[in-house]
MARMIPA-55426 format. One line per 2 residues: number of its first residue (from 1); for each residue x, y, z of C-alpha. Coordinates in nm, 3 decimals. Each point is the difference from the previous one (the first is absolute). Layout:
# residues N
NUM> X/Y/Z ~ ...
***
This chain:
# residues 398
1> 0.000/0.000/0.000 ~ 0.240/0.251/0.093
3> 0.244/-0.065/-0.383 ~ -0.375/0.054/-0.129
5> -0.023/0.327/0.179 ~ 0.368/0.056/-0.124
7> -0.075/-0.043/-0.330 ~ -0.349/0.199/-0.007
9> 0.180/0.327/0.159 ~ 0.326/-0.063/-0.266
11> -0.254/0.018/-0.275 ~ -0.191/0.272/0.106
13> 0.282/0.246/0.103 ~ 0.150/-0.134/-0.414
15> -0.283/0.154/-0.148 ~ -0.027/0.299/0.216
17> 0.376/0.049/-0.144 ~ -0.138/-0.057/-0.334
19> -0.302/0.218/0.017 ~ 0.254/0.259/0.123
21> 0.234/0.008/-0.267 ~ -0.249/0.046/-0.219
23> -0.108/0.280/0.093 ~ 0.327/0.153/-0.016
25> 0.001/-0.092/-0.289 ~ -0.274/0.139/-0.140
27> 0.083/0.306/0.227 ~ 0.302/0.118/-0.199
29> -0.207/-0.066/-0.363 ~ 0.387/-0.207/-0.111
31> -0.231/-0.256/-0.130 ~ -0.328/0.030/-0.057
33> -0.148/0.308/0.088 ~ -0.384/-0.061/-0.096
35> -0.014/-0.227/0.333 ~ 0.047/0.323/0.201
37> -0.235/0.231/-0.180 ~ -0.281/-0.291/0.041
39> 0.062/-0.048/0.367 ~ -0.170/0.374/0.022
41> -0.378/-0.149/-0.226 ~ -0.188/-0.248/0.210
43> -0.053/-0.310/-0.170 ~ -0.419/0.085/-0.006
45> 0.062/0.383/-0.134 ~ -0.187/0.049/-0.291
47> 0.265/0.264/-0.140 ~ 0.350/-0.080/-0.138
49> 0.214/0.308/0.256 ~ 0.380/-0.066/0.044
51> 0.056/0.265/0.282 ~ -0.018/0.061/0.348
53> -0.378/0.151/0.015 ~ -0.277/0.123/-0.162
55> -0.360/0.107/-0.033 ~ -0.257/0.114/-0.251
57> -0.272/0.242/0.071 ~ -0.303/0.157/-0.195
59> 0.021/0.367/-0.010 ~ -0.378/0.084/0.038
61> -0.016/-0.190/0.322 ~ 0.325/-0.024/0.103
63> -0.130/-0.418/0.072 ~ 0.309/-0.257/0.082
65> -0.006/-0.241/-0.345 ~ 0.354/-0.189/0.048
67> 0.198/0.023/0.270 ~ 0.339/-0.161/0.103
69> 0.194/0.050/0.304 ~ -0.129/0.382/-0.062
71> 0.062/0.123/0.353 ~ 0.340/-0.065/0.042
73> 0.212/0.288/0.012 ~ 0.280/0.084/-0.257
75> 0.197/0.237/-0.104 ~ -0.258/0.189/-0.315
77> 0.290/0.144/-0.198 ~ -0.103/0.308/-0.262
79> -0.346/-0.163/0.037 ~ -0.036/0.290/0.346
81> -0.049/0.233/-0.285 ~ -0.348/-0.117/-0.048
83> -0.039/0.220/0.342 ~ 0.207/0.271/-0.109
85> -0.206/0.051/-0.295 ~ -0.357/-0.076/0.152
87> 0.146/0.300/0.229 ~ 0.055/0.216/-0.267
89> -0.306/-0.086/-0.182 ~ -0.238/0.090/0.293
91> 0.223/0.317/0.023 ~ -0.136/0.105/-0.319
93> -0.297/-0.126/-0.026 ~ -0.092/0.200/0.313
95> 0.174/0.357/-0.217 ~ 0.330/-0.001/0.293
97> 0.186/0.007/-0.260 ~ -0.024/-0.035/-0.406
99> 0.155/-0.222/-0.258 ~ 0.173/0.324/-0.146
101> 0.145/0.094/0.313 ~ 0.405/0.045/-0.001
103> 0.153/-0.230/0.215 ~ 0.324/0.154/0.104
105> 0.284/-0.285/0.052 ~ 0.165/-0.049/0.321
107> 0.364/-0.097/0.096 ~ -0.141/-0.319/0.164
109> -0.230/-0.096/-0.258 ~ 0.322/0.035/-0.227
111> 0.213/-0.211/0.210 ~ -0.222/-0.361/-0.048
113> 0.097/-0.266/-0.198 ~ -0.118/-0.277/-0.136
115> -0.203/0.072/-0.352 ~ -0.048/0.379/0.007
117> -0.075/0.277/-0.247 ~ 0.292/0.151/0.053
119> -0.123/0.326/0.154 ~ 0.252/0.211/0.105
121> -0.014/0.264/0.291 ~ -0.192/0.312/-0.059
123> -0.179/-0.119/-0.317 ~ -0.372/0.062/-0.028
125> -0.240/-0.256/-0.163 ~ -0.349/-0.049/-0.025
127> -0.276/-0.234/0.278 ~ -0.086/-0.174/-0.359
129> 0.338/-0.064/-0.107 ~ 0.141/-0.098/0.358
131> -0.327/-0.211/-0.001 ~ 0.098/-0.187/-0.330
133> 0.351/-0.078/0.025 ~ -0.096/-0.168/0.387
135> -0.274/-0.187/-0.137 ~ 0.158/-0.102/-0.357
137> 0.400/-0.038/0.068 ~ 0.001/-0.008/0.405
139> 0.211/0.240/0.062 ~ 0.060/0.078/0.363
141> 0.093/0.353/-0.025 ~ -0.310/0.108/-0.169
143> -0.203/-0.253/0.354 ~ 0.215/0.263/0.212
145> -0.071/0.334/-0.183 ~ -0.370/-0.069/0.003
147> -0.006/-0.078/0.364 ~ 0.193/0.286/0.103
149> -0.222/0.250/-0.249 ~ -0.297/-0.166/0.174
151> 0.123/-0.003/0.422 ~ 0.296/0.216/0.022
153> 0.261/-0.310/0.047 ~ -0.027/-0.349/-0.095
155> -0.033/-0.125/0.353 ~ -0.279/0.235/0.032
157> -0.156/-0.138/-0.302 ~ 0.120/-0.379/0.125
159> -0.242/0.094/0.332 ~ -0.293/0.057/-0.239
161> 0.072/-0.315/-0.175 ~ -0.025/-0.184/0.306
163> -0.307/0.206/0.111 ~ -0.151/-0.106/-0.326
165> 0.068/-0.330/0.046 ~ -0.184/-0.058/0.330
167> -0.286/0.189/-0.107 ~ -0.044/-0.253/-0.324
169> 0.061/-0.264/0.225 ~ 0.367/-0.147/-0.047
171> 0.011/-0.076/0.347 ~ 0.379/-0.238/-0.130
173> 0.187/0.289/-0.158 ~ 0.218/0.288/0.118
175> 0.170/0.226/-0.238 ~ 0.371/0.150/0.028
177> 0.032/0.152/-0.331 ~ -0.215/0.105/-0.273
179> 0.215/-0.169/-0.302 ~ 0.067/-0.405/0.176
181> 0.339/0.020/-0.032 ~ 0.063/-0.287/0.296
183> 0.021/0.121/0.355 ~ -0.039/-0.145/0.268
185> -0.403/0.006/0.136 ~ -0.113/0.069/-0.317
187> -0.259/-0.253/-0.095 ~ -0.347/-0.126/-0.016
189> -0.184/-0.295/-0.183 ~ -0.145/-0.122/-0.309
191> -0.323/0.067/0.149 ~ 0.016/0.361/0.105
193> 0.206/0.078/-0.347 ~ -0.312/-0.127/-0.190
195> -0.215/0.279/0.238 ~ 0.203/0.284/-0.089
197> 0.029/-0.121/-0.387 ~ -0.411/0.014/0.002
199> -0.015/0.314/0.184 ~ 0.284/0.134/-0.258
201> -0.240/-0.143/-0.308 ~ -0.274/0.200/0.090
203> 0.127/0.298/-0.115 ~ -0.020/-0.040/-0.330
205> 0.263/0.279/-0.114 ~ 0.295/-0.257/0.125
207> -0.084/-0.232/-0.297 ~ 0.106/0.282/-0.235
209> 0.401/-0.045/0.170 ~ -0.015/-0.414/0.102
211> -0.164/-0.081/-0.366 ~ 0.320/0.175/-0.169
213> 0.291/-0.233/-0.197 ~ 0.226/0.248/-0.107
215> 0.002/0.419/0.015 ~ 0.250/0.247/0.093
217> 0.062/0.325/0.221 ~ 0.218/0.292/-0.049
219> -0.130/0.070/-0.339 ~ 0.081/-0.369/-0.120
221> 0.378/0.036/0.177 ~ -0.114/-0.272/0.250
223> -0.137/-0.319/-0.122 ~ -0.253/-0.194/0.213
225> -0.070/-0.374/-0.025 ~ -0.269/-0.153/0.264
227> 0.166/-0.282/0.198 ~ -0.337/-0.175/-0.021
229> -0.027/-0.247/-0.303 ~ -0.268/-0.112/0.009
231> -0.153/0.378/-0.105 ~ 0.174/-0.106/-0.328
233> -0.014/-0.385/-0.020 ~ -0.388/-0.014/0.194
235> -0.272/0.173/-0.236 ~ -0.232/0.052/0.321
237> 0.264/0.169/0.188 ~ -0.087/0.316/0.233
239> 0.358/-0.002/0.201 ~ 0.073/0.043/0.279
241> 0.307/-0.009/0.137 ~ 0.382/-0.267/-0.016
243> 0.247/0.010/0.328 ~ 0.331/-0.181/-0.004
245> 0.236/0.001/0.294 ~ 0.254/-0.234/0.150
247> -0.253/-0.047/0.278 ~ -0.301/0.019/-0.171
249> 0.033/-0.276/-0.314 ~ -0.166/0.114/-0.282
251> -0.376/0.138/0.038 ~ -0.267/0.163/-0.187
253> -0.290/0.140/0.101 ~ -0.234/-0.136/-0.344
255> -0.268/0.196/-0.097 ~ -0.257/-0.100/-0.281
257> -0.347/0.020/-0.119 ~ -0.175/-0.208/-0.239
259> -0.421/-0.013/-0.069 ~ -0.032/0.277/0.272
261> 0.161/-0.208/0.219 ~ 0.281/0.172/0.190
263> 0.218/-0.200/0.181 ~ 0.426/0.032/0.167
265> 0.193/-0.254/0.030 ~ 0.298/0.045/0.293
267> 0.267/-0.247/-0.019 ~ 0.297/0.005/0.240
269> 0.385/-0.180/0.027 ~ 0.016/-0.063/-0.349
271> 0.394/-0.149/-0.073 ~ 0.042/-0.086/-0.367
273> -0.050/0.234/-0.275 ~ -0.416/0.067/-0.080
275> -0.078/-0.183/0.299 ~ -0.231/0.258/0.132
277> -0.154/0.085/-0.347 ~ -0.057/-0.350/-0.112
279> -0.173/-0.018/0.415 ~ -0.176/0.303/-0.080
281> -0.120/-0.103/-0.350 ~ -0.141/-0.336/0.137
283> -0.153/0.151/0.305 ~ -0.212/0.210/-0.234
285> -0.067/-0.175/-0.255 ~ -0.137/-0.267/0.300
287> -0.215/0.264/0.112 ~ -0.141/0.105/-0.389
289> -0.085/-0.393/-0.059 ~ -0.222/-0.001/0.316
291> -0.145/0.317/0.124 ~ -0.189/0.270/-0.183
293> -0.208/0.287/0.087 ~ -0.420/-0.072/0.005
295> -0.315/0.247/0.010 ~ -0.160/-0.135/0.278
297> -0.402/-0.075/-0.086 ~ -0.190/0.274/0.223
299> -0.365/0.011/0.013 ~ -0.003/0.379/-0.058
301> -0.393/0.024/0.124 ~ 0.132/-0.109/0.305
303> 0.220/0.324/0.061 ~ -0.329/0.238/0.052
305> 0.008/0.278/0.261 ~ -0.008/-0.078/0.375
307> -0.331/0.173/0.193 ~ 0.145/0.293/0.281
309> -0.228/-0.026/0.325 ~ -0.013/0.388/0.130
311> 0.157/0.197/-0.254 ~ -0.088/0.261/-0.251
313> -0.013/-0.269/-0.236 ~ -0.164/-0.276/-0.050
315> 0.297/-0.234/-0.198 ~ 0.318/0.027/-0.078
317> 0.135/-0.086/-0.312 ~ 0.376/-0.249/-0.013
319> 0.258/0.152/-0.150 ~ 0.048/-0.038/-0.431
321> 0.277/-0.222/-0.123 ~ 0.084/-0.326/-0.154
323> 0.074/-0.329/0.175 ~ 0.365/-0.027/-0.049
325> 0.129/-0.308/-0.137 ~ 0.145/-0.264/0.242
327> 0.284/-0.292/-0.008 ~ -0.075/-0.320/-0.046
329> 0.129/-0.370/-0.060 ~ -0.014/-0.101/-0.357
331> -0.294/-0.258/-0.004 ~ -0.210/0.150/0.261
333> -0.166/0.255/-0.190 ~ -0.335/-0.161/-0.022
335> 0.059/-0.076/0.411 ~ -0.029/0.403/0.079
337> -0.298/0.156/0.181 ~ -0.141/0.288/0.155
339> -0.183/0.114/0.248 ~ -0.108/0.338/0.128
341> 0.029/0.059/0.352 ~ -0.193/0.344/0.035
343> -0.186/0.197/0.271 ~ -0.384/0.023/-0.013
345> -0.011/0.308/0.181 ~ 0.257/0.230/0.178
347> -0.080/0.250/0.237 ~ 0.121/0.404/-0.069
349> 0.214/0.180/0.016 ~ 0.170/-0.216/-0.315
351> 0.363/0.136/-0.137 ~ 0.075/-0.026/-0.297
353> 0.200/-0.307/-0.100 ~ -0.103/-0.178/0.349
355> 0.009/-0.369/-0.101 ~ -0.337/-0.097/-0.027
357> 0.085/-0.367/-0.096 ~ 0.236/-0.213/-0.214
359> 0.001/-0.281/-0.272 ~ 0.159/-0.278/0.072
361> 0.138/-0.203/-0.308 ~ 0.071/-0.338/0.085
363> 0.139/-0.314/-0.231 ~ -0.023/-0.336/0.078
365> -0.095/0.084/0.404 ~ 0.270/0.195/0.004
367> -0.030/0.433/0.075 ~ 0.217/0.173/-0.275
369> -0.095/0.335/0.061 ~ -0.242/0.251/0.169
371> -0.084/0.324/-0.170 ~ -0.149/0.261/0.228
373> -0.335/0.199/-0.117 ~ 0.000/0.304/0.157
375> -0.224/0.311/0.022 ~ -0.045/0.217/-0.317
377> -0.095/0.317/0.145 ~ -0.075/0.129/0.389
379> -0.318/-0.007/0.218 ~ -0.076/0.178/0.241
381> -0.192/-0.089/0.327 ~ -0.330/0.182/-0.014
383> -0.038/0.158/0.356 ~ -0.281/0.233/0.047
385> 0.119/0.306/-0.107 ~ 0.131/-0.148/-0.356
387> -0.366/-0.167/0.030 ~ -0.203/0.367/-0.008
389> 0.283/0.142/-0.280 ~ -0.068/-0.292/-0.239
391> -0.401/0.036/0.057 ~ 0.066/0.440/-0.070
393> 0.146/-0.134/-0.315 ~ -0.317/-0.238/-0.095
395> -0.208/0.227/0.062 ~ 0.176/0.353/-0.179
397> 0.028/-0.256/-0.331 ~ -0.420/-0.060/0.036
***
């Protein structure tokens, strides 16, 4: 019994050697280096993704499609300038500043390497042009002159970032730059990447920079070519944004839309060549094959106005607008339904836009959205003074 034993433990620690070496093996890509990039794909992932991490989102909803180890933290690379520019973006989109604004070139912004514009000290160049050679070549000088223009300093501007990125919800990143060259405590996740990328989509004015293959600045002295292939090489290509560090791997933050769909793709940890665009490519085209966007099938007699007890009106009518569409499986189209959820009465004062009930769209017992209907107009209570002006008025019109 105890040679069995013997034997039994020899065996077992042989193979743990075995297993081990391996590994190493596979570790230092001297032999075959696919065996490392599948370790990161789980063998019942639907998607083909040699890298590190990833997710794919739908714009309109922001929903979770794909998702793979997507909150573990990593160093982002030039894919923080997603934040940078959604920054920027809200800054002129609320008229702060303008896209012809003179941005006046610091020493510090100067001073980064990395892929740069080569802006030198004292130079002036425009929010639009700073804009495009960030999004389109990366460059880190024109991430730093656009946060400075924008806070005062880039650490000021690195504090909104972070700011930003609480209030969105990226409770797993924390900013130290505003370009991703690596530092140390800059990172965040797949996940909270793909919730700055949507937020970033939604202003549609980016698209005009991410959706760019080659242009130039400096009155053509500067040529520009967008780090993202797949805007060339992927016909349904909206950006977004590449990053490439040491640290980092290769990423890309993927954007695309396709039969109104609008979906990115984040892949992270990339370590051959394409990795992250052939990841990114997949991801989406994954997400094309089996979602879409449907008109959900509301009853419209059923939206009719909601009776107000005490007030100087006797309805109210819900507010005008369309059903927006909703996301849905592939194949469960004919499983959707609706059903109105509304008040019979509400008592005044009513505001308007108070919530007066909701749809509820659901697919195959499952609740895929709620849509609020809300108030169209105000009511007020009637007390008894409003009561006596109201019967003034009846009466004058006899």
């Amino acid at each position: 019994m105890r040679m069995s034993a013997r034997w039994i433990a020899v065996l077992t620690a042989l193979m743990f050697v075995l297993c081990s070496m391996s590994m190493v093996a596979g570790a230092d890509g001297s032999s075959e280096p696919e065996v490392k990039q599948t370790e990161a794909v789980a063998s019942e992932q639907p998607v083909e993704i040699h890298a590190k991490s990833a997710v794919l989102m739908e714009v309109s909803t922001g929903k979770v499609l794909y998702e793979m180890n997507s909150h573990e933290k990593r160093a982002p690379a030039s894919i923080t300038k997603v934040m940078t520019a959604l920054l920027t973006m809200e800054a002129v989109e609320s008229g702060r500043i303008s896209l012809d604004d003179m941005v006046l070139v610091s020493e510090h912004a100067q001073s980064l390497g990395g892929t740069t514009i080569f802006l030198e000290a004292g130079e002036q160049m425009s929010v639009n042009d700073m804009l495009k050679g960030m999004m389109v070549n990366s460059a880190n000088d024109a991430a730093v002159a656009l946060g400075e223009y924008i806070a005062g300093s880039e650490e000021a501007f690195v504090a909104m970032m972070n700011q930003r990125a609480q209030e969105l919800g990226m409770t797993d990143t924390h900013f130290v730059n505003c370009h991703g060259l690596d530092a140390e405590g800059h990172e965040t996740t797949a996940h909270d990447i793909g919730i700055m990328s949507v937020e970033l989509l939604r202003h549609e004015k980016i698209m005009d920079y991410t959706t760019i293959w080659t242009d130039s600045l400096r009155d053509g002295a500067t040529g520009l070519a967008n780090t993202n292939r797949l805007i060339r090489f992927y016909e349904y290509a909206t950006g977004l944004k590449t990053g490439t560090t040491n640290n980092a791997g290769r990423c890309v933050s993927a954007s695309a839309r396709k039969d109104g769909l609008h979906l990115v793709a984040v892949v992270l940890g990339g370590e051959q060549k394409n990795d992250q665009f052939n990841g990114a490519r997949n991801l989406l085209e994954w997400g094309f094959a089996n979602y879409a966007l449907v008109e959900p099938p509301v009853q419209q007699e059923l939206l009719k106005p909601v009776k107000v007890l005490h007030g100087v009106e006797a309805q109210v009518e819900l507010e005008n607008g369309s059903v927006e569409k909703v996301l849905l499986e592939k194949g469960k189209e004919s499983q959707i339904q609706c059903a109105v959820d509304l008040a019979e009465d509400v008592e005044a004062p009513v505001e308007k836009g108070q919530v007066l009930g909701k749809i509820v769209i659901t697919a195959d017992g499952e609740t895929i959205a709620e849509i609020p209907l809300k108030a169209a107009e105000g009511v007020e209570k009637l007390s008894f003074g409003k009561a006596f002006e109201l019967l003034i008025q009846e009466m004058l019109r006899l």
